[in-house]
C-alpha positions in Angstrom: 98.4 85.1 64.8 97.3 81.7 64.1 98.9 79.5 61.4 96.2 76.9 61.0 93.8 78.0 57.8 90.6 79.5 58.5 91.0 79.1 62.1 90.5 75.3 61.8 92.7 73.8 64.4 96.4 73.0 64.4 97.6 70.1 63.8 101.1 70.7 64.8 101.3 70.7 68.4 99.5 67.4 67.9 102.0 66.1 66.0 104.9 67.0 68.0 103.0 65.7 71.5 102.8 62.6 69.0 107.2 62.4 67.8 108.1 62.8 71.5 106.0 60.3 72.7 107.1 57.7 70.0 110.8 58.6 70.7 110.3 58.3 74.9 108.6 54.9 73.8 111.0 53.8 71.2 114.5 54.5 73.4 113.2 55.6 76.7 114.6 53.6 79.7 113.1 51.2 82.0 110.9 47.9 82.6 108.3 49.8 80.6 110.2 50.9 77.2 109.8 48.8 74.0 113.4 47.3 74.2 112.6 45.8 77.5 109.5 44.5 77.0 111.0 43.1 73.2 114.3 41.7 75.2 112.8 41.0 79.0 116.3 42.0 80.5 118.0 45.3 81.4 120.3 46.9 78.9 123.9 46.9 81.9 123.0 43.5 82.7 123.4 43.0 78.6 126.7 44.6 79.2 128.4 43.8 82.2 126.6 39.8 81.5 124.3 38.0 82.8 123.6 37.7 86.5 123.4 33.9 86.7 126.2 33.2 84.1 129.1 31.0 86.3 132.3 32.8 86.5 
């Protein structure tokens, strides 16, 4: 059973490969997410302060 009309293709699977990848982009961790390239430093160090900050 396909749900696409006519046997055209389906869009949905598409479109769900397409939400996950935005959402890995958007919050994923690491040097190569959106907020780290936006911010250039990592999200404990925003935390826990900076790493050349005097005492």
């Amino acid at each position: 059973m396909d749900s696409s009309p006519a046997g055209g293709p389906s869009y949905e699977t598409a479109l769900l490969y397409l939400a996950v990848g935005l959402a890995l982009l958007l919050v994923g961790p690491g040097t190569l997410s959106l907020d780290a390239l936006l911010f250039g430093r990592r999200r404990d160090e925003a935390v826990h302060g900076s790493a050349t900050a005097a005492p």
